[in-house]
C-alpha positions in Angstrom: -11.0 -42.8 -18.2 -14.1 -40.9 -18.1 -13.7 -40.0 -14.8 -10.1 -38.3 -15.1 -11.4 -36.6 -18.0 -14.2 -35.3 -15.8 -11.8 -34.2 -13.1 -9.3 -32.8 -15.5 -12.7 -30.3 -17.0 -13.4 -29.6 -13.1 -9.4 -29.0 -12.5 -9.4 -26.5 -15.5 -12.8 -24.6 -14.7 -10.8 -24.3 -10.9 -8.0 -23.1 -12.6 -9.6 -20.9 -14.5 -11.6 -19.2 -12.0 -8.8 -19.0 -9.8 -6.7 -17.2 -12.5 -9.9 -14.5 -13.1 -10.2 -14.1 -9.2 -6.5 -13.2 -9.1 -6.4 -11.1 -12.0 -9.7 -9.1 -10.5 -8.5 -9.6 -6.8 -8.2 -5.7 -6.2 -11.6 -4.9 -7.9 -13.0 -7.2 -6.4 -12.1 -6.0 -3.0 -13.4 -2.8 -3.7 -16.6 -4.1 -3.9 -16.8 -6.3 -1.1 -15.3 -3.3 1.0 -18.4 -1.4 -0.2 -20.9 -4.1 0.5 -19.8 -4.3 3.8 -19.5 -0.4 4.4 -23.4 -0.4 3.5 -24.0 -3.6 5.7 -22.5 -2.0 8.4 -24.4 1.4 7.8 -27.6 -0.9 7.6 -26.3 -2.3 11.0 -25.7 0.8 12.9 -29.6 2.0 11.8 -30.9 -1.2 13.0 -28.8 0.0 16.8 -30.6 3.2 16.3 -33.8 1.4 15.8 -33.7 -0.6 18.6 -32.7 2.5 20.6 -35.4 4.6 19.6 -37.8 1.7 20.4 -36.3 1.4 24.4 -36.5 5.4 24.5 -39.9 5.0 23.6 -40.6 2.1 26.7 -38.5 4.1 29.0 -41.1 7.4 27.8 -44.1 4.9 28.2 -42.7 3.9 31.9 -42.6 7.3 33.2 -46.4 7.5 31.9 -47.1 4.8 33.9 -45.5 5.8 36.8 -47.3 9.0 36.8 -50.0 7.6 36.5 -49.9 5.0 39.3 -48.8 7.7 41.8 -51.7 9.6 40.9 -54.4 7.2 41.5 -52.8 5.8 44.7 -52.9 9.3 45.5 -56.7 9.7 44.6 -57.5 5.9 46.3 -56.4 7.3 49.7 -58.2 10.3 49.2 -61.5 8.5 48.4 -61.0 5.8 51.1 -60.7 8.7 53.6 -63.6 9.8 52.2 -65.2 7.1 52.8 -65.8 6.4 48.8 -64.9 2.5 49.0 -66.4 1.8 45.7 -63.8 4.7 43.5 -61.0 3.2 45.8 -61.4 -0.2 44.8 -62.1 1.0 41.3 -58.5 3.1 41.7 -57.0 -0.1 43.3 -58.0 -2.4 39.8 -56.6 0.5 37.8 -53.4 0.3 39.9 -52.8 -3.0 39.2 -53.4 -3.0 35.4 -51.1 0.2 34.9 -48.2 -2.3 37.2 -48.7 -5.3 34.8 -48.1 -2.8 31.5 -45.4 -1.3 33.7 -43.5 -4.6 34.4 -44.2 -5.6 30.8 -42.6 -2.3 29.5 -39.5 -3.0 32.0 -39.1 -6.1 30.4 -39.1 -4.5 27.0 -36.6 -2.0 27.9 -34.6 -5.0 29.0 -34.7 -6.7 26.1 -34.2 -3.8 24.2 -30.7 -2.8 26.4 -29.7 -6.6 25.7 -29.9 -5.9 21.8 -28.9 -2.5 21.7 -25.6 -3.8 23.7 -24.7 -6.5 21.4 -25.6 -4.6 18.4 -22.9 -2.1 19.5 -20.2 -4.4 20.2 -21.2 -6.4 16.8 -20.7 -3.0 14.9 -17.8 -1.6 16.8 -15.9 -4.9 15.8 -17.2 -4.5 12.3 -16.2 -1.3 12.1 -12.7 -2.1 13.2 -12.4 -4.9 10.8 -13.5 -2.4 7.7 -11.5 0.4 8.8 -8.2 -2.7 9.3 -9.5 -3.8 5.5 -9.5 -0.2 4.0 -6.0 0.4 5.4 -4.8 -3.1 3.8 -6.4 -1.7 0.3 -4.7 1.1 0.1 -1.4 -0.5 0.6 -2.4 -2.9 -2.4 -3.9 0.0 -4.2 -0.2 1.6 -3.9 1.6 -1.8 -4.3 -0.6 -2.0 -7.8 0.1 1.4 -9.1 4.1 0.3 -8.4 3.8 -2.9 -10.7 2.1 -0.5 -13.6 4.7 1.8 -13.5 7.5 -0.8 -13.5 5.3 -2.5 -15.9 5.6 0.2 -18.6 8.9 -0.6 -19.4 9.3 -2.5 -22.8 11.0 -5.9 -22.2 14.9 -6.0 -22.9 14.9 -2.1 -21.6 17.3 -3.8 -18.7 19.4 -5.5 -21.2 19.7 -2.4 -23.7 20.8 -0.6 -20.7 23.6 -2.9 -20.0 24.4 -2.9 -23.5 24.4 0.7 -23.7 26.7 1.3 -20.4 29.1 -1.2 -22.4 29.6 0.5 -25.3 29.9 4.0 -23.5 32.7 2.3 -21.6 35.2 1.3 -24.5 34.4 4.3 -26.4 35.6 6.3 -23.3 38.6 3.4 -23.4 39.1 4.2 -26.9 39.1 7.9 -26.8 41.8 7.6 -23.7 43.6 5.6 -25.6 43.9 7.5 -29.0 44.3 11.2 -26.8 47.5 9.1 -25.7 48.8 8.1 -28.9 47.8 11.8 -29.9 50.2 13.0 -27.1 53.2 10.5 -27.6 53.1 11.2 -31.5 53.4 15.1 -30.7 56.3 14.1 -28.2 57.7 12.1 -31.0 57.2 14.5 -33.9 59.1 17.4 -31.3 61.9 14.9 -30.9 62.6 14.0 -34.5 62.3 17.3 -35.5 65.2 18.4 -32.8 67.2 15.7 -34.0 66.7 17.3 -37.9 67.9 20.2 -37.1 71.1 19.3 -35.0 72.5 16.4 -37.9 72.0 19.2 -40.3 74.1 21.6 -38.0 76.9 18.8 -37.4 77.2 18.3 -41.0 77.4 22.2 -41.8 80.5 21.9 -39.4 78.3 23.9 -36.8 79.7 21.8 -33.7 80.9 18.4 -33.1 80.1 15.5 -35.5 77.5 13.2 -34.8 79.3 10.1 -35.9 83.2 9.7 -36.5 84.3 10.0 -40.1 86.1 7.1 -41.9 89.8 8.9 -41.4 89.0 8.6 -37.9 88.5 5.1 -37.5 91.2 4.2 -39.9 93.2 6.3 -37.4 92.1 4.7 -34.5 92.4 1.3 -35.9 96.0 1.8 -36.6 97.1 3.1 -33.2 96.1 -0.4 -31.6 98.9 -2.2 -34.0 101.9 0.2 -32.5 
């Protein structure tokens, strides 16, 4: 029991952490997106660095170089002088200035190595930020959409419907009573026509609008002959 109380506590706290995480996702991006913008700018110092260091090698070679040719240069000079002891003294010289010379080489090996992968590192770096910073502002955007859809109160959808309803049998109901409107004007025209020619039949203005008693009596009698 105390154990799946224990993992239902660690369950929760992993819950809950994954719920802040999410809710801070984007600002949290931010910031890792600027961490790694200054790591990078850190990085590309630390190629200059290196850099500077194998310019200052490859400055230091040419020294040495100069140097070396100019006591070879002085060596022959002394040995055709006949000055063996400045020639030999020349000759340890030489060979000191070629041990720092192949030391420096080295160093400006090394240096090359480093400077090399430090580029590659930070080109790829910098390819990976500038792929990061695209994909945040697409979620930037994508984020300012939700807020906007988010101001909308909840039920606007359903008051909308509502709304588009009762516009649509109002407009049914107003077509319907401009058409009673109509017929009863038709109807009013008609019955008024008819007024006026049933008072002009009885006034004996024109034939009679229904046969008088004398005249069916008539009728009736000329079917017995």
């Amino acid at each position: 029991m105390f154990k799946m109380i224990t993992t239902l506590i660690r369950a929760r706290a992993a819950d809950a952490e994954e719920a802040f995480t999410d809710a801070h996702a984007l600002t949290i991006l931010r910031q890792q997106l600027r961490d790694a913008a200054e790591g990078l700018e850190g990085a590309k110092r630390a190629v200059a660095i290196v850099m500077a260091y194998a310019g200052r090698e490859r400055t230091a070679a040419a020294r040495i170089a100069g140097q070396i040719t100019d006591l070879e240069t002085r060596a022959v000079a002394a040995l055709g002088k006949g000055r063996e002891d400045l020639a030999t003294e020349a000759a340890s010289a030489i060979a000191d200035l070629q041990a720092e010379a192949e030391a420096t080489a080295r160093a400006i090996a090394h240096y090359d190595t480093e400077t090399r992968r430090l580029r590659e590192t930070v080109a790829l770096a910098e390819q990976r930020l500038k792929a990061l910073q695209r994909g945040k502002l697409i979620a930037d955007a994508a984020s300012r959409t939700q807020k906007l859809r988010g101001t909308l109160p909840d039920g606007v959808a359903a008051s909308l419907a509502e709304a588009e309803a009762t516009l649509t049998r109002l407009q049914s109901r107003q077509d319907h009573a401009e058409a009673v409107e109509i017929a009863m004007t038709d109807l009013a025209i008609g019955t008024s026509a008819e007024a006026t020619v049933t008072r002009l039949a009885a006034a004996g203005c024109g034939a009679a609008l229904r046969p008088e008693a004398a005249q069916v009596l008539a009728r009736l009698r000329e079917k017995t002959l």
